[in-house]
C-alpha positions in Angstrom: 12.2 0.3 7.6 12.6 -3.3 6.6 8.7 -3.5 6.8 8.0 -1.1 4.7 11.4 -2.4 1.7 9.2 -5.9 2.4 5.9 -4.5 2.1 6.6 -2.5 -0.8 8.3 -5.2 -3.2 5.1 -7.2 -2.7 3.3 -4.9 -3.9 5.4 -4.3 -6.3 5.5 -7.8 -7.9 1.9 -8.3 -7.6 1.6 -5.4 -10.0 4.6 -6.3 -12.5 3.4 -9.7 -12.0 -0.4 -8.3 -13.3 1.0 -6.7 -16.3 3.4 -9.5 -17.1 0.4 -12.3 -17.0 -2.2 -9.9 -18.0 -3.8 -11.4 -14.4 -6.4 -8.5 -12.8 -6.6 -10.5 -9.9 -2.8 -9.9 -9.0 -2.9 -6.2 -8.9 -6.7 -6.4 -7.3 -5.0 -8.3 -3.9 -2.1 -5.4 -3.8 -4.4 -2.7 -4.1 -6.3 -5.2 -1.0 -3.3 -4.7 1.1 -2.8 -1.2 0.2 -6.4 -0.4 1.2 -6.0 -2.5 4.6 -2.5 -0.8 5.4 -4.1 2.8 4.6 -6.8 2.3 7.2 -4.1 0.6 10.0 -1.5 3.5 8.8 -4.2 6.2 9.2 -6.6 5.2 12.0 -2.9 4.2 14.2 -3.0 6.3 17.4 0.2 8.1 17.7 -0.3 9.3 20.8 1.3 5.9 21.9 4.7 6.4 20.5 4.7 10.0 21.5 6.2 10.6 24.7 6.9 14.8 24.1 9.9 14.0 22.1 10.0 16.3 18.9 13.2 13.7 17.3 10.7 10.8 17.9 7.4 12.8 16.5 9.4 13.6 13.4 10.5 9.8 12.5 7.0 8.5 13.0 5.9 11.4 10.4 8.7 10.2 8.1 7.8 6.7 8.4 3.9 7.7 7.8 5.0 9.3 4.6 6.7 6.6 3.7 3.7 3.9 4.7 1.7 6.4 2.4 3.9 6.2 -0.7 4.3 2.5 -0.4 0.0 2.3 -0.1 -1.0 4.5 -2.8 1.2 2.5 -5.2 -0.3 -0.2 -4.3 -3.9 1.2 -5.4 -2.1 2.5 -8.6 -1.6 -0.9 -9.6 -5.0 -2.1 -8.2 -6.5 0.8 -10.0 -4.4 0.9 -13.7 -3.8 -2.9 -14.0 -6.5 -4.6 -12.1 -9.8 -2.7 -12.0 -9.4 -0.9 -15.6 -8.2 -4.2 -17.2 -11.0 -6.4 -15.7 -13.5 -7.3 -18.4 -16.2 -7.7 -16.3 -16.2 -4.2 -14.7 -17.0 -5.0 -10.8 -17.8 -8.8 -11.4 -14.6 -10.5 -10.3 
């Protein structure tokens, strides 16, 4: 859980940090590391941490969801404040 609180006020102050400096390139590098962690997150086999146990099954859903919420953010702010505001449309 602490990974995901640390994880998740990066990306967070990358993207306040964007709007703040009026800096694309901040919220471009979270939505980076959102789009990294989505393919870790999703591509993860959890066949590993699943030993038949439904309690354990059920946290690593809940901790997926909660990977998921912290990721799309983080292409929110990549999308809103970094592609959207960059006035070269693609030429970073």
């Amino acid at each position: 859980m602490k990974l995901i609180l640390i994880t998740y006020a990066t990306i967070l102050a990358l993207g306040i940090l964007s709007i703040v400096t009026k800096v694309h390139y901040f919220a471009n590098i979270a939505g980076f590391i959102a789009a990294i962690g989505f393919m870790l997150v999703f591509f993860k086999d959890p066949s590993s941490k699943d030993d038949g146990n439904s309690e354990v099954a059920a946290k690593v859903a809940t901790y997926k969801k909660y990977w998921y919420v912290v990721f799309a953010t983080g292409l929110f702010f990549s999308l809103i404040f970094g592609t959207f505001w960059n006035s070269q449309m693609g030429g970073m």
